[in-house]
N, C-alpha and C positions, 0 to 999 in steps of 0.2 A: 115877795115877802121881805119884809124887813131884815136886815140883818140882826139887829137886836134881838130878835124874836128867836133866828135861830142859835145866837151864840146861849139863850137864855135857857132852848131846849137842849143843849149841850151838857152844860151847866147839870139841869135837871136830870139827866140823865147817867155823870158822872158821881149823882149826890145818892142814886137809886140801884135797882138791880135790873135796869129795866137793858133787855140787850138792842131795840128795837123800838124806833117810834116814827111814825109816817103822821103827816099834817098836809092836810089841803084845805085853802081856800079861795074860795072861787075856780080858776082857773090853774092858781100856780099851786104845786104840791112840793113837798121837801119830807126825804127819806131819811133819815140818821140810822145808821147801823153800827152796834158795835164787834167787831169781826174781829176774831184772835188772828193774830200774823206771823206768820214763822220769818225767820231773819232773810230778808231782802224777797221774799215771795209776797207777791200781792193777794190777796182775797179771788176765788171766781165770784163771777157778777150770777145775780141770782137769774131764773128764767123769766120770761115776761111772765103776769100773769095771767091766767087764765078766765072766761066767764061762765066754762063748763066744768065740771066735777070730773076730776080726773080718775080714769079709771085703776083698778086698783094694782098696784103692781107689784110681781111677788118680793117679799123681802130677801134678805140675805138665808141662799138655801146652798145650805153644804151635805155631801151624802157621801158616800165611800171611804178612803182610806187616803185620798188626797195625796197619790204620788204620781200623778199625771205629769203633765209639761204645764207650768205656769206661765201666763200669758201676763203679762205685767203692762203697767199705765206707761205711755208714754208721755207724759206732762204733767202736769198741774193740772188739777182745774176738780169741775164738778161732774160725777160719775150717773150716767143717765142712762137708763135698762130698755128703754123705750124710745123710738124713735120724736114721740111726742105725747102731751098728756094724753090719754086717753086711749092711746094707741097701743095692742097687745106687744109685750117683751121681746127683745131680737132675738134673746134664747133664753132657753129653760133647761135645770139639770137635769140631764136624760137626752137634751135634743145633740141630734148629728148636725155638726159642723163642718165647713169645708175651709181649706186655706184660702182667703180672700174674701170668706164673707165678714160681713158688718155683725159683727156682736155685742157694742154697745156705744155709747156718744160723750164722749169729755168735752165740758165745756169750759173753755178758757178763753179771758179777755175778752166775753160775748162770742164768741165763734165758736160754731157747732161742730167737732173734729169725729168723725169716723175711726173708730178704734175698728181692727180689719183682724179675722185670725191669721194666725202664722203658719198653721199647722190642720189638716184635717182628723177628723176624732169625736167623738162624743164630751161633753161639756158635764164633766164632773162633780164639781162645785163652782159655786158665785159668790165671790169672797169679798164682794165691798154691797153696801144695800142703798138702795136708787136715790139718789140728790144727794149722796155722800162726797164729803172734799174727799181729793186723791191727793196723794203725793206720786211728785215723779219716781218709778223703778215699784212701785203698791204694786203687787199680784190683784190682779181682780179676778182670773177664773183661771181652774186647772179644767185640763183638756186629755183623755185618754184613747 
């Protein structure tokens, strides 16, 4: 693709509201994204896509009183409930936890990171909702 082409969808893009524009032709594709960025943190890269309908996965569900043990992100990145699209949630409020299980996947700089509990207990609340950016030290689930 032309460089012209994309400085031109750049351009177009800075003159609009648009936050997002993808162009393919032929063979070559070119993605433009416009990503808010906090001071020296990079954007996570999104997940590849998919050609199946992801199954649906529960949103953010809070319930109790919310004075368990908070399990917080360890990085950056993007906050994923599911092992993979369509795949049912590692945990649900109400589910028994053990320390070292997998309870949800941050994805940073492309790489799929295992978020592990710390603690055994039952899974209180889910305090961040699926393909949400995280910040490093975010609470994502309390645990009682």
């Amino acid at each position: 693709m032309d460089i012209r082409k994309v400085k031109k969808l750049i351009e177009l893009m800075e003159e609009s509201n648009i936050g997002e524009i993808e162009i393919r032709e032929a063979e070559e594709s070119v993605r433009i994204s416009r990503m808010p960025q906090t001071a020296g943190v990079m954007p996570a890269a999104a997940m590849p896509e998919s050609t199946t309908a992801p199954a649906p996965v529960p949103p953010v569900v809070t319930a109790g009183t919310k004075n368990g043990h908070v399990l917080r992100a360890p990085m950056v990145g993007t906050f994923y409930i599911a092992p993979s699209p369509g795949s049912p949630a590692f945990m649900e409020v109400g589910g028994r936890v053990k320390a070292g299980d997998v309870v949800c996947i941050i994805e940073s700089m492309k790489m799929m990171n295992q978020v592990k509990s710390d603690r055994s207990g039952v899974i209180e609340a889910i305090l961040v909702a699926n393909e949400q950016a995280v910040e490093f030290d975010q609470p994502l689930f309390t645990i009682v």
